[in-house]
BAMIKOL-819222 format. One record per residue (C-alpha): x, y, z; residue in three letters. Coordinates in steps of 0.1 Angstrom, whole numbers, padded with zeros to 4 digits, always signed. Layout:
BEGIN
XYZALA;...
***
This chain:
BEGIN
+1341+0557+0862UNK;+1365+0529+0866UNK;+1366+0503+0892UNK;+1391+0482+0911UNK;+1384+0442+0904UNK;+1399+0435+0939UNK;+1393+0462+0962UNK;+1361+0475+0938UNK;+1373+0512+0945UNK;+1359+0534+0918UNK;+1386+0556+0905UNK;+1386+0585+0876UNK;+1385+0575+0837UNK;+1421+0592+0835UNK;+1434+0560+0866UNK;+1449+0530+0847UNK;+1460+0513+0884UNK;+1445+0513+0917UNK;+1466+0530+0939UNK;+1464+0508+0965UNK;+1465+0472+0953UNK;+1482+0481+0918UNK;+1451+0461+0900UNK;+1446+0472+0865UNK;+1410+0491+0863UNK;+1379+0482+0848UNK;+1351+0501+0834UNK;+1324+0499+0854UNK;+1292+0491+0838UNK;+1273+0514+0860UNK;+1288+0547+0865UNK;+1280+0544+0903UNK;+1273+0504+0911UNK;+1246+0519+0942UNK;+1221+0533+0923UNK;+1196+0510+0923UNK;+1207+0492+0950UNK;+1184+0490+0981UNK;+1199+0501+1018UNK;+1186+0482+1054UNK;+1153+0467+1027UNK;+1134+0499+1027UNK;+1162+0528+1016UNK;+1159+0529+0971UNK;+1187+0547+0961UNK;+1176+0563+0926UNK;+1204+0589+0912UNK;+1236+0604+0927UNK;+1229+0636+0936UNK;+1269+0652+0950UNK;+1297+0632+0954UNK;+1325+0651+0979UNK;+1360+0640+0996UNK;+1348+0616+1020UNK;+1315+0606+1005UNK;+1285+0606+0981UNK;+1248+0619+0981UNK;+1224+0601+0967UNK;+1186+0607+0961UNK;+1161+0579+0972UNK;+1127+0567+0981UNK;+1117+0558+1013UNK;+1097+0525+1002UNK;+1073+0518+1030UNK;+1068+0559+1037UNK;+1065+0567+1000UNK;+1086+0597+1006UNK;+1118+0611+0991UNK;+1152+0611+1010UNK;+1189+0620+1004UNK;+1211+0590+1018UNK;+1246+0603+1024UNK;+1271+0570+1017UNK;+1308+0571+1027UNK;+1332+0560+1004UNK;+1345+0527+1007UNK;+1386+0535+1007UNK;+1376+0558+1040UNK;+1354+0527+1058UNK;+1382+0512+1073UNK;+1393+0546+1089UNK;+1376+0544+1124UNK;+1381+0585+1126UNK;+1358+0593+1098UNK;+1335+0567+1106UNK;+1328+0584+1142UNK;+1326+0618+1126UNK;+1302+0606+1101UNK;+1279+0589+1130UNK;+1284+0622+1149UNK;+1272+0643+1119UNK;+1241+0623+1127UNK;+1241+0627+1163UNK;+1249+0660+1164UNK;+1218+0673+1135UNK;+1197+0648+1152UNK;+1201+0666+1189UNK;+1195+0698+1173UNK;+1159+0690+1152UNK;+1152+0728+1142UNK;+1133+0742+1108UNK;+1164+0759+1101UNK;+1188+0726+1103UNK;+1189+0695+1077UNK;+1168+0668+1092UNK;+1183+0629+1098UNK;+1163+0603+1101UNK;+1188+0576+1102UNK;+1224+0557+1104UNK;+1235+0526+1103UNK;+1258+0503+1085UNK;+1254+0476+1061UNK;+1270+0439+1059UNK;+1293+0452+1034UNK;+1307+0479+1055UNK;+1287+0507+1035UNK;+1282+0534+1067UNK;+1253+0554+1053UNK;+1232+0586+1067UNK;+1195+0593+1059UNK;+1183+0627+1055UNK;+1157+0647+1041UNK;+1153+0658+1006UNK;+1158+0692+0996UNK;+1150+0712+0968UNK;+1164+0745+0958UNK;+1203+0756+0957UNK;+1236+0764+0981UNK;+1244+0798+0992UNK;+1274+0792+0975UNK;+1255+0789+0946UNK;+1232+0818+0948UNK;+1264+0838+0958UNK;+1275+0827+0919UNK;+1247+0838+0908UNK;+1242+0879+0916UNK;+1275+0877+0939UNK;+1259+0905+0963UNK;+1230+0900+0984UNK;+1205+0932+0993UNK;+1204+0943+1027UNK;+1171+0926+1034UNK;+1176+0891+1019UNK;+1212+0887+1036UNK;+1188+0893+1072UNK;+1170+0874+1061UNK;+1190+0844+1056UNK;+1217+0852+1085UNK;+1185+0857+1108UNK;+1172+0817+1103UNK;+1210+0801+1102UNK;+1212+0824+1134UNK;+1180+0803+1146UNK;+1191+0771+1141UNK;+1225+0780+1155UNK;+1212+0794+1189UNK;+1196+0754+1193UNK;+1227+0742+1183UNK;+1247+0763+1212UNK;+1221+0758+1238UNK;+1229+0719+1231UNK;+1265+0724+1236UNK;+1268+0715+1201UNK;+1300+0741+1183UNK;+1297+0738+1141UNK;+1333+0749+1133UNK;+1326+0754+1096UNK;+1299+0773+1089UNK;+1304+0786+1051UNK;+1280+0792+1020UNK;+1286+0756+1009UNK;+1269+0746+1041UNK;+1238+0763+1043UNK;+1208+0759+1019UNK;+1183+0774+1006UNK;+1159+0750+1003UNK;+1124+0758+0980UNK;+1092+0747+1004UNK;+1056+0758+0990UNK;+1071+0787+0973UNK;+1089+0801+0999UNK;+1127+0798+1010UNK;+1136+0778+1041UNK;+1174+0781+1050UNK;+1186+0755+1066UNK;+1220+0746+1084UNK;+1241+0716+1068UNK;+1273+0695+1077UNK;+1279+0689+1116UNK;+1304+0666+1102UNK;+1335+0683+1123UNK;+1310+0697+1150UNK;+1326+0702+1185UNK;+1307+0690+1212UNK;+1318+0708+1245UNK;+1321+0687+1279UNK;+1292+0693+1301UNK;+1299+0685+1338UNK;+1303+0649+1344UNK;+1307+0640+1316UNK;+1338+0630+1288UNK;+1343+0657+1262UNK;+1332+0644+1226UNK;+1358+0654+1206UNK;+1379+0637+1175UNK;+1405+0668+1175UNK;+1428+0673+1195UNK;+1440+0709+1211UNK;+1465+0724+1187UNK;+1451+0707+1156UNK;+1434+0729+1130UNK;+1400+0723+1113UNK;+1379+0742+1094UNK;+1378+0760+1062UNK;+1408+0789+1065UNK;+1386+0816+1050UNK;+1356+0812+1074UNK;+1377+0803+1104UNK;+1376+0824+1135UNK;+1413+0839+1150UNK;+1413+0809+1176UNK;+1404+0782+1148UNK;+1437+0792+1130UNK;+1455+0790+1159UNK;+1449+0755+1169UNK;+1435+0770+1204UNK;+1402+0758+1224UNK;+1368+0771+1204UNK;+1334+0780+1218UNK;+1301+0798+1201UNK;+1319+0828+1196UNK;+1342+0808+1168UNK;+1307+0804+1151UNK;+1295+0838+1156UNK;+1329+0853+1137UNK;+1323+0824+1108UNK;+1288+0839+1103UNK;+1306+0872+1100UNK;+1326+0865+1078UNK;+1295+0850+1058UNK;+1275+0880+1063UNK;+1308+0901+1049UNK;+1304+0883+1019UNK;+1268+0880+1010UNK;+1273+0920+1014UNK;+1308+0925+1000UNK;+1305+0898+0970UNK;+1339+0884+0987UNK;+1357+0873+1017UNK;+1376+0898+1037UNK;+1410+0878+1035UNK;+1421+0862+1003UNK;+1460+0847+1002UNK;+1479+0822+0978UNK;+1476+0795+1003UNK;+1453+0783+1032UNK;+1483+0795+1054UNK;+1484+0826+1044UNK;+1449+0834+1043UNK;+1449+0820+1081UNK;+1476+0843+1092UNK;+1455+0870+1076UNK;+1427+0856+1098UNK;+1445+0854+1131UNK;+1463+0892+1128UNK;+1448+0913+1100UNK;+1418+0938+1103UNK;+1389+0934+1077UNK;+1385+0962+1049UNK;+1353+0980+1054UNK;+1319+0972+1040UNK;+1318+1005+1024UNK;+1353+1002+1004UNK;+1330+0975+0981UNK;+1293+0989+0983UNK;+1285+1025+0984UNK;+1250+1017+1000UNK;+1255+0999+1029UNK;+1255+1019+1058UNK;+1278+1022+1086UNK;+1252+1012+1111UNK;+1258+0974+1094UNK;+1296+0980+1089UNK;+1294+0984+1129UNK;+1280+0950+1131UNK;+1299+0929+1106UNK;+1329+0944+1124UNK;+1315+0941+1162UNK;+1313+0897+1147UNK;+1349+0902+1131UNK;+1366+0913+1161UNK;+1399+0887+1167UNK;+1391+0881+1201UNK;+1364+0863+1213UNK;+1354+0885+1244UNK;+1349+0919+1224UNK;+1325+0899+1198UNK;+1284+0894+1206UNK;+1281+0867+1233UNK;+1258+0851+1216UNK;+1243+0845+1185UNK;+1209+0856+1199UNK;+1229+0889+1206UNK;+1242+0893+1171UNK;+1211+0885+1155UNK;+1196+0913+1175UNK;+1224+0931+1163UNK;+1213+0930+1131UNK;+1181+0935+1129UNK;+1178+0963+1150UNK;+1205+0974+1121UNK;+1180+0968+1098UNK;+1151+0989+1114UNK;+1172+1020+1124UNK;+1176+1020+1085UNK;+1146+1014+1076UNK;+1130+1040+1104UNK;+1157+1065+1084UNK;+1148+1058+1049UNK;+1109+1064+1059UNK;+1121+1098+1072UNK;+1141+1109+1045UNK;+1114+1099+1018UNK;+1087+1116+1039UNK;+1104+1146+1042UNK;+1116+1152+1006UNK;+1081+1138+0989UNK;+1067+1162+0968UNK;+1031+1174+0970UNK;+1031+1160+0932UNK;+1044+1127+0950UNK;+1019+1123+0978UNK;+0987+1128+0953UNK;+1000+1100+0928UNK;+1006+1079+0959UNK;+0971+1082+0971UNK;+0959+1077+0936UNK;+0983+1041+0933UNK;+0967+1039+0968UNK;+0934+1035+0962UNK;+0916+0998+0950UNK;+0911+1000+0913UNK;+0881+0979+0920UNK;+0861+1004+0940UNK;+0839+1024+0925UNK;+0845+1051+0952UNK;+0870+1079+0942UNK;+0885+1095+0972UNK;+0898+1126+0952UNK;+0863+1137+0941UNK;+0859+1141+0980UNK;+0886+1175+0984UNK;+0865+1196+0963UNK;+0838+1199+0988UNK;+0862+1208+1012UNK;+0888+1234+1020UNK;+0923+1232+1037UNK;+0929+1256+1069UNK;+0937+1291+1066UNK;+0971+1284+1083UNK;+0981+1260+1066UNK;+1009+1272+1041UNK;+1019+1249+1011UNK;+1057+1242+1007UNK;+1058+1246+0971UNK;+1033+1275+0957UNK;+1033+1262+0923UNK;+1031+1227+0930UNK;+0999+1234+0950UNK;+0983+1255+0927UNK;+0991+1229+0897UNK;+0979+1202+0925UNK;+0948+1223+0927UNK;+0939+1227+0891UNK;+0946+1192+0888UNK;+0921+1182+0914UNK;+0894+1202+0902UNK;+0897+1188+0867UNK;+0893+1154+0882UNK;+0864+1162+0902UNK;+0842+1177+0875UNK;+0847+1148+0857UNK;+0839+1122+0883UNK;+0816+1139+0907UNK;+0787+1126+0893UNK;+0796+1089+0891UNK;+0811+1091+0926UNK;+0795+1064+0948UNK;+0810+1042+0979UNK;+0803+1006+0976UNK;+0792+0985+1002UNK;+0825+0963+1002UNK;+0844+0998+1009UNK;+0820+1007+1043UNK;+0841+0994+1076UNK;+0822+0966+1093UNK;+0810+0989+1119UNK;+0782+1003+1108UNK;+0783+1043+1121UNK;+0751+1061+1121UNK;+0745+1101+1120UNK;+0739+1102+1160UNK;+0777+1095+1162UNK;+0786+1125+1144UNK;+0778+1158+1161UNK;+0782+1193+1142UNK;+0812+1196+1162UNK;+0827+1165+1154UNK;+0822+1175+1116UNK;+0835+1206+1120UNK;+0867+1191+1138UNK;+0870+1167+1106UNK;+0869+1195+1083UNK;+0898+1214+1098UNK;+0920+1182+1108UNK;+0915+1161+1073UNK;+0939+1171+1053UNK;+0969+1169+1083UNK;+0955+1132+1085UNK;+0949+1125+1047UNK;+0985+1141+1037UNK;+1005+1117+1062UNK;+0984+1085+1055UNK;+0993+1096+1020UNK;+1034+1098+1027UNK;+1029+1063+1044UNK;+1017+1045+1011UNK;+1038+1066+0984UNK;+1071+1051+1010UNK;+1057+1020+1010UNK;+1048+1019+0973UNK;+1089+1027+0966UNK;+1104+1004+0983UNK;+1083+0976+0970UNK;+1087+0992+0932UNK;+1126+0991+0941UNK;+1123+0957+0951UNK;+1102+0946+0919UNK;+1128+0967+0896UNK;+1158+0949+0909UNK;+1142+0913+0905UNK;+1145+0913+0943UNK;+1112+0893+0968UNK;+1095+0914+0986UNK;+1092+0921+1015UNK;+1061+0908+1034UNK;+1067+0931+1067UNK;+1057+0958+1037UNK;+1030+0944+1018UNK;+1014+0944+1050UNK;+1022+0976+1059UNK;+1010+0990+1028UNK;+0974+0971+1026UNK;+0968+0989+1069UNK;+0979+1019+1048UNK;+0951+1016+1020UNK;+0927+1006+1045UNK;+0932+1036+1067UNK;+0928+1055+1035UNK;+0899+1042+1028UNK;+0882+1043+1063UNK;+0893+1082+1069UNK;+0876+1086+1031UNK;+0842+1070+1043UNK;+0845+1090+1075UNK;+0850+1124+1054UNK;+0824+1115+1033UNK;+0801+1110+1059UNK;+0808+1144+1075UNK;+0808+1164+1047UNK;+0771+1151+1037UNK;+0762+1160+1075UNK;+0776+1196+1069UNK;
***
């Protein structure tokens, strides 16, 4: 970096002058003269973390608290513009009003005898969305929820306290890495709106008609320089969702104008024109976000979170279906066999030799039964004799014979295998999805690990029950 002598700007290495006094540059030294330096006697500034168009991140220490902290410093040459001075105090303000999980925290502003205008913020650890969006460029269906549904969060505070963001984008929302799981939290309020509440004077640094923003996240009214409410925010997390999906933005042009006229008057290309797998149930609602004007799009964000996650279920209520329907008999006995603990003794197939399945009951696949059959038998011979329930596989209740009469046995024997087969489809679904998730390096998903162990256990209690009956018979 070079630096000013007289006005101590820092300029590029490429700068010979400074453009605004004409001095010949210096090297600096220091690439960056404030690390090191120590802010209001208690804010160490250790290593320049970003450094962006109107000012610099920079991590630090927190000397009496012992705890890390991001200061955000302006940049000298802007300092003497009282504009971006109020926008950078009402960054502050407006992060500050919100305090949600899912929104930066600031702890602090202020302004130093030297005229260094500084905010103080918590430290994060992990990446951008813009940067994960680098990195596979297409999100799965679950982890684009998952992300949209805590930015959604922090943004239904955010509304509630009359508080407008204006530029929601990838670049502004993190994923920050807590305990080894992923908090997303909402960034920059710098150009926030705050709207008028009754008695009182409208917060605002824009005036009507002037456009702010970032074109390709900008709602129809944005581009148009016209009056903005939540709705602007709710088409910008559209657009976002569109591209965590699509691996791109809906409009593209050779200049911000163009992309904003594209904004303002053209219809977004379909989900499905990019991905083949998403379905048209999540089309609906990335469309029902992108609509141009604000009245035909979700109220709220509440609403379009809702939106999308009861998306997400009818999907996953259909997928449950269609691999419940098509499983093989082949399928369902390797998913009771993945099913069961490899730590218990117990082994809940040695169990079907002892009985028989109803008269009525007709299998869909002859020769898949009979080579399910054969299959069965083989396995019980060999294990019948070692076949013994532990104590950590009993249920806590503790069921004696009394509770079992001959007709409750009976009913058991003819109703088992109805019970046992679908207890069976649950866990070989389960098992899938959480193999597809592993194969494709994706996390997963905790709704169905859970799932799966009330499966097992289920499994394991109707096995103990059957047991129990058949030694009664």
């Amino acid at each position: 970096m070079k630096l000013c002598p007289k006005c101590k700007r820092q300029f590029e290495e490429s700068v010979v002058f400074c453009a605004f006094d004409g001095s010949r540059l210096v090297t600096s030294d220091n690439q960056d003269d404030l690390v090191g330096r120590l802010i209001d006697y208690k804010y160490q500034i250790t290593e320049r973390i970003a450094r962006g168009g109107t000012g610099s991140v920079y991590a630090g220490i927190h000397l009496q608290l012992k705890m890390p902290i991001a200061i955000k410093i302006m940049h000298r040459e802007t300092t003497t513009d009282i504009t971006s001075i109020e926008r950078f105090r009402r960054e502050a303000y407006a992060t500050m009003q919100i305090r949600h999980p899912n929104a930066i925290a600031v702890m602090d502003f202020g302004v130093t005898p030297d005229n260094l205008v500084y905010v103080v913020m918590e430290r994060l650890q992990g990446r951008s969305l813009r940067d994960r969006l680098r990195e596979v460029k297409q999100l799965s269906l679950v982890e684009a929820n998952e992300i949209m549904q805590q930015v959604c969060a922090a943004m239904a505070v955010a509304h509630k306290r009359k508080i407008i963001h204006r530029d929601l984008k990838p670049e502004n929302i993190f994923l920050h890495e807590d305990d080894g799981s992923t908090v997303v939290k909402v960034l920059d309020f710098g150009i926030a709106k705050f709207a008028a509440e009754q008695g009182e004077e409208m917060m605002e640094l824009t005036r009507q008609g002037f456009v702010v923003g970032t074109p390709y996240y900008m709602s129809p009214e944005q581009c148009y320089g016209k009056a903005v409410d939540q709705r602007a925010d709710i088409y910008s997390l559209g657009i976002v969702l569109y591209e965590m999906l699509a691996g791109r933005v809906p409009f593209t042009g050779r200049s911000h104008t163009a992309v904003a006229v594209k904004q303002a008057r053209e219809k977004p290309r379909p989900l499905t024109e990019f991905r083949r797998d998403i379905p048209n149930i999540i089309n609906r609602v990335v469309m029902h976000a992108l609509e141009k004007v604000p009245d035909q799009r979700p109220t709220t964000v509440e609403e379009f979170a809702q939106e999308l996650q009861s998306a997400m279920k009818a999907i996953t209520d259909t997928e449950f279906r269609k691999v419940f329907l098509e499983a093989s008999e082949q399928d369902l006995e390797a998913a009771v066999l993945l099913a069961t603990d490899p730590t218990s003794s117990a082994k809940p197939l040695s169990l079907l030799k002892s009985s028989q399945p109803p008269a009525t009951t007709q299998p869909r696949n002859e020769a898949s039964s009979e080579q399910i059959t054969a299959t069965t038998t083989q396995i019980n011979d060999e294990a019948m004799e070692s076949t013994v329930v532990s104590q950590d596989d009993l249920p806590s209740t503790v069921i004696t014979e009394d509770d079992y009469s001959q007709q409750d046995s009976q009913m058991l024997e003819e109703n088992w295998q109805e019970s046992f087969m679908q207890i069976s489809k649950e866990s070989q679904m389960l098992l899938q999805i959480i193999v597809s998730d592993l194969e494709n390096k994706q996390p997963v998903d905790k709704i169905f690990l859970g799932e799966l162990k009330n499966a097992i256990d289920t499994l394991r209690s109707s096995i103990y029950r059957l047991q129990k009956s058949t030694c009664l018979l």
